[in-house]
FINUBA-740056 format. One record per residue (C-alpha): residue number from 1; residue in three letters; x, y, z. Coordinates in Angstrom, 3 decimals. Layout:
R   mardren   senu         px         py         pz
R       NUM    Ala          X          Y          Z
...
END
This chain:
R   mardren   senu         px         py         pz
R         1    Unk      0.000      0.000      0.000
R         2    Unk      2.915      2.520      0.473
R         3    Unk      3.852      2.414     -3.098
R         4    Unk      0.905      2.970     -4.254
R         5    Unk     -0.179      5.792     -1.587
R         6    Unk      3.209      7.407     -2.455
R         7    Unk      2.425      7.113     -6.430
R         8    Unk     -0.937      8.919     -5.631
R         9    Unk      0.746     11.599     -2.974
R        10    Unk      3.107     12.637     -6.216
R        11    Unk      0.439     12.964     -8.560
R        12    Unk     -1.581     14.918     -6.405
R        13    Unk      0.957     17.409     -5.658
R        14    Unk      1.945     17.966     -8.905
R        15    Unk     -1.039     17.727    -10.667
R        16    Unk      0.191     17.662    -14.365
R        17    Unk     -2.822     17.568    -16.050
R        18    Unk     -4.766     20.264    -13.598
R        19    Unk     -7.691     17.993    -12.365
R        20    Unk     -6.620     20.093     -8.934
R        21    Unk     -5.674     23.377     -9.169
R        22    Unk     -4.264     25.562    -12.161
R        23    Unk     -0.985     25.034    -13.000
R        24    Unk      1.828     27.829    -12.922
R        25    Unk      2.890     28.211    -15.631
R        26    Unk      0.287     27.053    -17.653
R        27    Unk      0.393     23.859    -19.521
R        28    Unk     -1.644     22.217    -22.045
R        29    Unk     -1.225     18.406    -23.648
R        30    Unk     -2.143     17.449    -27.061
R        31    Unk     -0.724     14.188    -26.979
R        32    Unk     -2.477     12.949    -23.715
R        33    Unk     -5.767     15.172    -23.979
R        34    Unk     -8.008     12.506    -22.689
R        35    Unk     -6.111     13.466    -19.285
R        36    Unk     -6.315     17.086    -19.773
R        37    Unk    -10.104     18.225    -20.539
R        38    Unk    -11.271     17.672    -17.044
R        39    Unk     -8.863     20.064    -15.604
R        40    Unk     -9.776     22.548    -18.224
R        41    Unk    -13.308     21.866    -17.684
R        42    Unk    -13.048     22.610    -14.114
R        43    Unk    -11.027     25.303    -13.555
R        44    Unk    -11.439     27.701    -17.134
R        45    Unk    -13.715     29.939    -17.704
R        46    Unk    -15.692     29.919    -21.055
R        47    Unk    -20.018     29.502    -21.812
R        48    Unk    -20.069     26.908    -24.796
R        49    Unk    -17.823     24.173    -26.219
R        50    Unk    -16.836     22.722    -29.528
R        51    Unk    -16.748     18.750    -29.177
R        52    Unk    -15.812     15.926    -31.745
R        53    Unk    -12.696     14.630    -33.585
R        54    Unk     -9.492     16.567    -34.879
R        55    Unk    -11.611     17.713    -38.050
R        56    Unk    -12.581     20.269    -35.784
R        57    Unk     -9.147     20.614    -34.237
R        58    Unk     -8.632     24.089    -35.627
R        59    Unk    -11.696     25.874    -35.014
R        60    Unk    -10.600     28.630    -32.471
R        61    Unk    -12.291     30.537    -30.117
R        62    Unk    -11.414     34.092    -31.632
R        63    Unk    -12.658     32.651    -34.650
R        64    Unk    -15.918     31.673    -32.746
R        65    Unk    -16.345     35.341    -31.332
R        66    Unk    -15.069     37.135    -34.839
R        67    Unk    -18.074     35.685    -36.286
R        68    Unk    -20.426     37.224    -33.625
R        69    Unk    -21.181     34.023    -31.950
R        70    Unk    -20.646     32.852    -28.817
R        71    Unk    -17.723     34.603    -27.152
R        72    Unk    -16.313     32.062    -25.355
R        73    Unk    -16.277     29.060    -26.777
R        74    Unk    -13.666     26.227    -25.770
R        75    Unk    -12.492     23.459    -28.220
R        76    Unk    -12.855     20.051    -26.429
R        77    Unk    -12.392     17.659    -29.220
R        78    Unk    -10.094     15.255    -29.209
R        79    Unk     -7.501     13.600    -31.489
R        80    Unk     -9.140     10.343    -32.619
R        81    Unk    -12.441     10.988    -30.969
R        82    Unk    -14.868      8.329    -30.406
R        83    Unk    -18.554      9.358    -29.800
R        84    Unk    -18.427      7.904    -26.870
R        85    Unk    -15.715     10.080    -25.611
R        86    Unk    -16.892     13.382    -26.574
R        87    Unk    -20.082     12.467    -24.608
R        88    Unk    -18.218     12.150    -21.812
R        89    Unk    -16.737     15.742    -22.289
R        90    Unk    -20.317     16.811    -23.322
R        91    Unk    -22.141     15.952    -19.777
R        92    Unk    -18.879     16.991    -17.305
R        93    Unk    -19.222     20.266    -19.043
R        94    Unk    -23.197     20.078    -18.585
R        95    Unk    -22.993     19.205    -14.855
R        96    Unk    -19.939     21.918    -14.135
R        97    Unk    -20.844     25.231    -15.242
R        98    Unk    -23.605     26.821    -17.163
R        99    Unk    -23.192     26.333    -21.335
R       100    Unk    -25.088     28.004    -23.520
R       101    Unk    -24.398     26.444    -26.798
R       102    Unk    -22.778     22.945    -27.669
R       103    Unk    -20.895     22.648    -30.900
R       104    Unk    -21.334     18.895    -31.247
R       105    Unk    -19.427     16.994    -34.695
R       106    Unk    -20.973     13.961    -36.053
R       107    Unk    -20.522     11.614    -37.461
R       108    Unk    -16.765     10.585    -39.046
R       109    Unk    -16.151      9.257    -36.189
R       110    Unk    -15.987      5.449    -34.174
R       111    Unk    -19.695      5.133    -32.769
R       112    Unk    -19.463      1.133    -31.516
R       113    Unk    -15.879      1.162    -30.339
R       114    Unk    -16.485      3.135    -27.056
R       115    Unk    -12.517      4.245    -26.575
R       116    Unk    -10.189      4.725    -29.076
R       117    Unk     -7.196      3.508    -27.678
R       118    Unk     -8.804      0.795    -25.663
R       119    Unk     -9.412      2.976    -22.390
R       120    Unk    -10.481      6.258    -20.959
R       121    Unk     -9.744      7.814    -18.188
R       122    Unk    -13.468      7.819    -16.871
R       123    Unk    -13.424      8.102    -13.599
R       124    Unk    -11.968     11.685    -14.177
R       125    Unk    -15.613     12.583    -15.752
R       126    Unk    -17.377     10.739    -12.909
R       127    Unk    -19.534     12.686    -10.393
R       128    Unk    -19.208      9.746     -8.464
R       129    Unk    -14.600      9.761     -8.634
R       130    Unk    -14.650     13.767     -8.305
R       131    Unk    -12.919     13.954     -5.238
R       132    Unk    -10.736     10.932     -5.398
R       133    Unk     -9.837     10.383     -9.641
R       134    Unk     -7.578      6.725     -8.620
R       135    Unk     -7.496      6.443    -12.450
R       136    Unk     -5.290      9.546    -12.216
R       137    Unk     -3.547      9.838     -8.950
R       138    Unk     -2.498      6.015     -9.118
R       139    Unk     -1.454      5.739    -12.420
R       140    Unk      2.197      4.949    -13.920
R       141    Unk      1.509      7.211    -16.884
R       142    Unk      0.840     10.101    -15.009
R       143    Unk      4.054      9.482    -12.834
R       144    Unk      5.995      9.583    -15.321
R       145    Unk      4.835     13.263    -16.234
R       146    Unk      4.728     14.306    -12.862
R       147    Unk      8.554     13.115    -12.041
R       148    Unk      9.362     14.983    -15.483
R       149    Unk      7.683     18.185    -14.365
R       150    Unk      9.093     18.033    -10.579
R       151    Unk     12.830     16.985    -11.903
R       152    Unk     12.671     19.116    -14.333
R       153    Unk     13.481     16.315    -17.084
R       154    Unk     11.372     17.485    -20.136
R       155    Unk     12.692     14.171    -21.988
R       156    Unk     10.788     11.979    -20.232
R       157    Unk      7.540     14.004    -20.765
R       158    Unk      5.510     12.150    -23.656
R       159    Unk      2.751     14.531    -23.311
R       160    Unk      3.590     17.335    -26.141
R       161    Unk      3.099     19.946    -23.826
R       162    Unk      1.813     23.893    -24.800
R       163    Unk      2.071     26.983    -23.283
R       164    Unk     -1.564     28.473    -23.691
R       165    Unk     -5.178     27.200    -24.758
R       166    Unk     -5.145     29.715    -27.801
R       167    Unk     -2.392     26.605    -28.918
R       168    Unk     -3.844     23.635    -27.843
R       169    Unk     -5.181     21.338    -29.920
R       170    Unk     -4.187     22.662    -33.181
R       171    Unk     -3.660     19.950    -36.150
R       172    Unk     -0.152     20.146    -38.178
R       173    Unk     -1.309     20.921    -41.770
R       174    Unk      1.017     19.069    -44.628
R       175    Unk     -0.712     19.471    -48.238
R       176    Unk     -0.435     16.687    -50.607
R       177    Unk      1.530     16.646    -53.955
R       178    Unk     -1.920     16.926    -56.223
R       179    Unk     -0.194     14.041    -58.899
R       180    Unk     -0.025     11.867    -55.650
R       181    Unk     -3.331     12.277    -54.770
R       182    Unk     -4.520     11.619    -58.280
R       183    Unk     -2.455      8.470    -58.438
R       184    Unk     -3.955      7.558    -54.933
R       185    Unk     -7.505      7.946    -56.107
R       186    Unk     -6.239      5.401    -59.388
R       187    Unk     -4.767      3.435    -57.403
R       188    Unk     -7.902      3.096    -54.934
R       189    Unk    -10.549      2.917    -58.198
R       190    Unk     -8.842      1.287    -61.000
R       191    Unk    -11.265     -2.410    -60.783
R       192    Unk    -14.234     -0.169    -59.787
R       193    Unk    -16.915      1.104    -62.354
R       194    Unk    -17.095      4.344    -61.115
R       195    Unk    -20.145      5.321    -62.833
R       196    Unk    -22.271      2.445    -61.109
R       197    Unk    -20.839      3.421    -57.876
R       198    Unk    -21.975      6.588    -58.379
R       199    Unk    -25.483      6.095    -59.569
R       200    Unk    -26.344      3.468    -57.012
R       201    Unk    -24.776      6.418    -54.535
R       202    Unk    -26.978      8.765    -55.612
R       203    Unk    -30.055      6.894    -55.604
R       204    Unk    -29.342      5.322    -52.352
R       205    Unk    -30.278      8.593    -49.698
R       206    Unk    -32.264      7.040    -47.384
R       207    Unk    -31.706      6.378    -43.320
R       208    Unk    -30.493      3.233    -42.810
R       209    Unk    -30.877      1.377    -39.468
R       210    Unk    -27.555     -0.458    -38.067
R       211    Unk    -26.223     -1.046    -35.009
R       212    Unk    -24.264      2.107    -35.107
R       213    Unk    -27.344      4.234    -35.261
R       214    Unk    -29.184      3.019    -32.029
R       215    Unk    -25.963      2.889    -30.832
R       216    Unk    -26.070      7.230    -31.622
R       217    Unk    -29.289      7.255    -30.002
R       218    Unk    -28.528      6.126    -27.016
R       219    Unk    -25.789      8.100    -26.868
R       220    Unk    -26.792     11.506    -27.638
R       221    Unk    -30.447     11.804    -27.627
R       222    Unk    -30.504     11.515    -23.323
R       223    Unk    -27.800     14.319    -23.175
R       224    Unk    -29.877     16.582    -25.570
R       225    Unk    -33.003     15.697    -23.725
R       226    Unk    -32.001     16.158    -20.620
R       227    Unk    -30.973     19.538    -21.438
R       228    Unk    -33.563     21.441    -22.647
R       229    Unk    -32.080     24.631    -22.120
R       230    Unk    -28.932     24.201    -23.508
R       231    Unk    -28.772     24.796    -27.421
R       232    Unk    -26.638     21.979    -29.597
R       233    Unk    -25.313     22.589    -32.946
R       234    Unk    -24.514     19.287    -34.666
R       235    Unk    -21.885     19.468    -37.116
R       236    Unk    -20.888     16.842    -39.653
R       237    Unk    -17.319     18.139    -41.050
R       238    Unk    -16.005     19.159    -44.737
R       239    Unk    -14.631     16.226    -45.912
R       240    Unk    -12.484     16.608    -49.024
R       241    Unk    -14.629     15.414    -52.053
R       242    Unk    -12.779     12.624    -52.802
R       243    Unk    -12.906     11.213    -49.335
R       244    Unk    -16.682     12.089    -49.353
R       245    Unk    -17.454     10.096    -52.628
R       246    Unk    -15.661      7.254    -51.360
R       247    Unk    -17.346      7.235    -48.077
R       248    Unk    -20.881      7.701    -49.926
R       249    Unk    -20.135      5.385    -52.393
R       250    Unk    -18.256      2.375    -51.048
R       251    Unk    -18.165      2.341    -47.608
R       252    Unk    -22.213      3.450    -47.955
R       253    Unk    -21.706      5.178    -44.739
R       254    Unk    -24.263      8.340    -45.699
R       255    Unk    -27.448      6.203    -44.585
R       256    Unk    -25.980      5.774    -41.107
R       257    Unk    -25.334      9.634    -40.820
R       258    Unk    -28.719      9.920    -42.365
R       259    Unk    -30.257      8.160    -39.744
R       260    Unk    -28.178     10.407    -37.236
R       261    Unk    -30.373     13.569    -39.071
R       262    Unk    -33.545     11.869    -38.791
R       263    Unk    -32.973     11.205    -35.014
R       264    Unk    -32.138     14.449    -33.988
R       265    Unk    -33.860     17.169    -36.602
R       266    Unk    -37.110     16.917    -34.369
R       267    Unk    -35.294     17.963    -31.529
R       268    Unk    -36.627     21.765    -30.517
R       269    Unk    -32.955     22.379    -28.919
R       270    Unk    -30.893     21.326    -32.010
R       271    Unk    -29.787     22.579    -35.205
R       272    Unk    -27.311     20.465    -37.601
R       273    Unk    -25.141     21.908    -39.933
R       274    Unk    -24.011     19.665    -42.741
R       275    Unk    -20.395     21.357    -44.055
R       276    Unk    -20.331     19.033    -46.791
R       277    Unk    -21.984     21.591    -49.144
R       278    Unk    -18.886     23.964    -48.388
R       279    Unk    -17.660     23.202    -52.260
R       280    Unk    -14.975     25.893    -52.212
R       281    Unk    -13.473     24.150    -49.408
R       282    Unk    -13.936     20.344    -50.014
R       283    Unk    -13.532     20.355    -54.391
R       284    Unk    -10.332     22.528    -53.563
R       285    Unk     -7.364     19.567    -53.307
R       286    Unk     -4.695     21.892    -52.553
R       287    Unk     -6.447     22.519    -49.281
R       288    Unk     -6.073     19.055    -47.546
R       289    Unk     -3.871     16.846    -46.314
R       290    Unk     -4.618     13.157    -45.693
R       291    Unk     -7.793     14.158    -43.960
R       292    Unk     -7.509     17.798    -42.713
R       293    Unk     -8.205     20.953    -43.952
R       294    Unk     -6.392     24.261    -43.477
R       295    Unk     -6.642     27.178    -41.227
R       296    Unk     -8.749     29.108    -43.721
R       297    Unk    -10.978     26.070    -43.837
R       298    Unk    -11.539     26.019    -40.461
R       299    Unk    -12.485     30.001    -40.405
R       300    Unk    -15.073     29.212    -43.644
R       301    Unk    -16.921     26.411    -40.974
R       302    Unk    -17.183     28.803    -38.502
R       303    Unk    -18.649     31.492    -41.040
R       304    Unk    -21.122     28.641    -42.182
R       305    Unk    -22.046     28.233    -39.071
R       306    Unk    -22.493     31.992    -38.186
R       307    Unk    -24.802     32.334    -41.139
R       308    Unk    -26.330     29.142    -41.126
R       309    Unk    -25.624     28.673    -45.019
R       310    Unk    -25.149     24.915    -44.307
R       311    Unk    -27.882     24.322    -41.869
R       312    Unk    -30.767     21.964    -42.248
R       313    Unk    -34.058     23.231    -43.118
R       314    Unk    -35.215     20.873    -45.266
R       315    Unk    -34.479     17.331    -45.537
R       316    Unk    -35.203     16.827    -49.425
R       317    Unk    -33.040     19.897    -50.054
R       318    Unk    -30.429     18.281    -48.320
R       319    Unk    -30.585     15.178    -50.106
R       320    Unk    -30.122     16.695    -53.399
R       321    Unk    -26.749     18.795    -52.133
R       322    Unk    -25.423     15.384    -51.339
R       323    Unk    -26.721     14.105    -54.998
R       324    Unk    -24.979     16.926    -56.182
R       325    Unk    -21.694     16.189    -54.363
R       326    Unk    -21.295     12.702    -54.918
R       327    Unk    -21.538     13.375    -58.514
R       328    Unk    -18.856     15.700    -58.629
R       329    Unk    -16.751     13.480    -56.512
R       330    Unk    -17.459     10.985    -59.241
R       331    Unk    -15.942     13.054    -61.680
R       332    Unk    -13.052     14.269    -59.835
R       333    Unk    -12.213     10.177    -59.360
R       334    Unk    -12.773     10.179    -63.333
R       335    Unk    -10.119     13.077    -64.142
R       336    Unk     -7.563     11.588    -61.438
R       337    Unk     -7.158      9.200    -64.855
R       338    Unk     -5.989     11.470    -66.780
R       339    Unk     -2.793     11.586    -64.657
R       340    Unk      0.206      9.158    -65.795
R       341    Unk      1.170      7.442    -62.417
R       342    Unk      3.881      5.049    -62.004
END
């Protein structure tokens, strides 16, 4: 018992991650945020949050009051976010302070796998752990960050610390060569028939139901419900349009986010804002990476969201922007051909 009471005296006082106190200086992690939100969460002042995977890593909070909206909104998404685990972020936040607004993104994301790297540090969002966290104070991990802070041994930190929240969380940007990607999107859809893909994509909008979808329900809709008061802005993120078609038409995942819509566009607290339909962002190649977009993209989902050019208002209108998309994803996987690749 002495080891381990030691352990926990060590990470108490030093409190890397701020579940305690503030930290002097300040420090932020990006590559241990799962630790990190509660802290924030607790002891930072702001009046709505941003939640969801690193699509949304770059949305800012000057960006957020620059618009006009909400003045203080925090980014809590994480890297690699699982539904699961931004719901987690969503009710601490709910049960802590007063929030006005919740900037939710959808979909994208790992719905049936609960924890992306195979566990969560949930007794840190527990009303029930609050005043003793044990998955934090006695916890190897953390020791190892709270030895590096005390000893002053920044090499045996692996949590990729930063100096301020205005730098948390943002996601490296590294454009792809556009002959690359062309030879990428061959290489992906040489045995398809890409014009049957894309028909059968087309003509295949409807909600679908799958295990991931009541898995969304039961998820989300009891937060949302439960908080009346509280306004939530679902967001399903600007995927480039290659990436979209794909999605759409092989992995067939737009019924399941359909079926996400359907659940919540009844809801009198909720809004959803589908950034798909942000074409001078998502047809524009030169603007992603792998999977991320750039800073200016980020600023153009804000100013969607701001003047509500991508919100929902009508189901069948929606339907036909996402006809309209996967067809010109279709023929952007048709030019990639004209590319000689190796």
């Amino acid at each position: 018992m002495l080891p381990i009471a030691l352990v926990a005296s060590v990470n108490f006082v030093v409190d890397p991650f701020q579940f305690f106190r503030v930290s002097s200086p300040p420090r932020f992690s990006n590559l241990m945020q799962r630790y990190q939100h509660p802290g924030v969460i607790w002891h930072y002042p702001f009046s709505s949050i941003l939640v969801g995977n690193s699509l949304i890593g770059n949305l800012r909070t000057e960006m957020f009051r620059e618009e006009g909206l909400e003045p203080a909104v925090q980014n809590l998404s994480f890297w690699g976010s699982t539904l699961r685990e931004a719901a987690y972020v969503v009710d601490l936040a709910l049960r802590t302070k007063p929030i006005d607004t919740v900037y939710w993104a959808i979909g994208r994301q790992w719905i049936l796998v609960d924890y992306r790297y195979g566990e969560f540090p949930a007794c840190m969002y527990s009303r029930l752990w609050s005043d003793f966290p044990y998955c934090y104070l006695i916890n190897a991990d953390i020791l190892s960050e709270s030895l590096a802070i005390f000893l002053d041994l920044k090499k045996l930190s692996k949590a990729g610390w930063v100096g301020s929240l205005e730098d948390w969380k943002a996601v490296p940007f590294f454009p792809r060569d556009q002959g690359t990607l062309a030879c990428e999107m061959q290489r992906f859809e040489r045995d398809d028939d890409v014009e049957a893909l894309t028909r059968i994509a087309r003509e295949s909008l409807n909600p679908v139901e799958t295990p991931d979808t009541v898995r969304f329900r039961e998820i989300v809709l009891p937060i949302v419900r439960a908080n009346r008061q509280v306004r939530f802005k679902f967001i399903l993120s600007p995927l480039h349009l290659w990436q979209f078609w794909f999605d759409a038409a092989k992995r067939r995942v737009l019924g399941v986010e359909l079926a996400m819509i359907d659940a919540l566009i009844s809801e009198p607290n909720v809004e959803i804002h589908d950034m798909t339909g942000l074409a001078s962002l998502t047809h524009d190649s030169t603007r992603y990476d792998v999977m991320h977009y750039d800073l200016a993209g980020a600023r153009e989902v804000v100013e969607a969201l701001a003047s509500g050019s991508m919100k929902i208002t009508s189901l069948e209108r929606h339907k036909e922007m996402l006809r309209n998309e996967i067809e010109a994803g279709g023929e952007m996987v048709r030019q990639s051909f004209k590319t000689k690749c190796p």
